[in-house]
Phi, psi and omega in degrees: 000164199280141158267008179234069187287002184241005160223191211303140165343113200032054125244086200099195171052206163272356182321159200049357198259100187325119179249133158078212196241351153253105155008115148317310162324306161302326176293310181319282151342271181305346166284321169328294153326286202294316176285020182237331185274342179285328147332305174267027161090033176230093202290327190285351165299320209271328189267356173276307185274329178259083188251119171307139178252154211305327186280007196295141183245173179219112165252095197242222188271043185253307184074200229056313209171123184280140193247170202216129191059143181289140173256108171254049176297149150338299198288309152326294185304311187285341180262005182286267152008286168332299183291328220221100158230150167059027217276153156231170215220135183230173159170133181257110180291131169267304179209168173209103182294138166197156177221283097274349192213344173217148164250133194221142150238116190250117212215155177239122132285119187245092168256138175242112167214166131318135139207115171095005186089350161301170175285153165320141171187127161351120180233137162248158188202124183252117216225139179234135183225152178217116172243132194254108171324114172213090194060203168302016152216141207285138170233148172307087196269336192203135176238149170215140193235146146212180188273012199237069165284353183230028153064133167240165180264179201307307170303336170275299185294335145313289173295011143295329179253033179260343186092021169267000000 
């Protein structure tokens, strides 16, 4: 793993340093690309770009019960599409993990969309992604998201976890 995690893409460690057959850096990207396209609704963009691996899990900024493996049915795609409109996509890398087998990316996503049928408005999401070497290619194993990029005080994050 990078021994310096706060700091920027190839510095120090291994960071930047062809793992497999693609770059962290590159890896960086093509997630970036995929997650702006999935914002503005263009899932075959995201899925052209992004590939899950049968074990990929999702925890997501929603919280309950973590789901498990991608569904690429029509019917999926089209309620995805549905959910993810019109979006633009920023992301500030925080730290970045690697390994001969794993890449973990730690990131604040800064979205302006439709979601979910709300009106456009600003979303921060603070995100951890994890990609795995699977044979000569990183596939997407874990996404975990949450909304508390601008931090709540202690009485709101309890009654978060109590399920209130």
């Amino acid at each position: 793993m990078n021994p310096n995690p706060h700091a920027p893409v190839g510095a120090g460690g291994r960071c930047g340093v062809a793992v497999g057959i693609e770059s962290i850096s590159h890896l960086m990207a093509r997630a970036s690309r995929a997650n702006a396209a999935l914002v503005r609704g263009d899932i075959d963009g995201y899925v052209d770009l992004m590939s899950h691996a049968p074990d990929y899990t999702l925890m997501s900024p929603f919280g309950g019960t973590p789901t498990r493996g991608f569904v690429l049915s029509s019917e999926h795609k089209a309620a995805l599409a549905g959910f993810f409109r019109f979006g633009t996509f920023e992301e500030e890398v925080v730290a970045t993990y690697e390994s001969s087998t794993l890449i973990v990316l730690v990131t604040i996503e800064r979205v302006r969309a439709e979601v979910g049928g709300l009106q456009k408005q600003d979303w921060a999401l603070r995100v951890t992604q994890v990609f795995r070497l699977d044979g000569a290619e990183w596939r997407f194993v874990h996404r975990h998201a949450d909304p508390l990029a601008n931090g709540v005080g202690l009485p709101q994050a309890a009654a978060l976890a109590r399920g209130a």
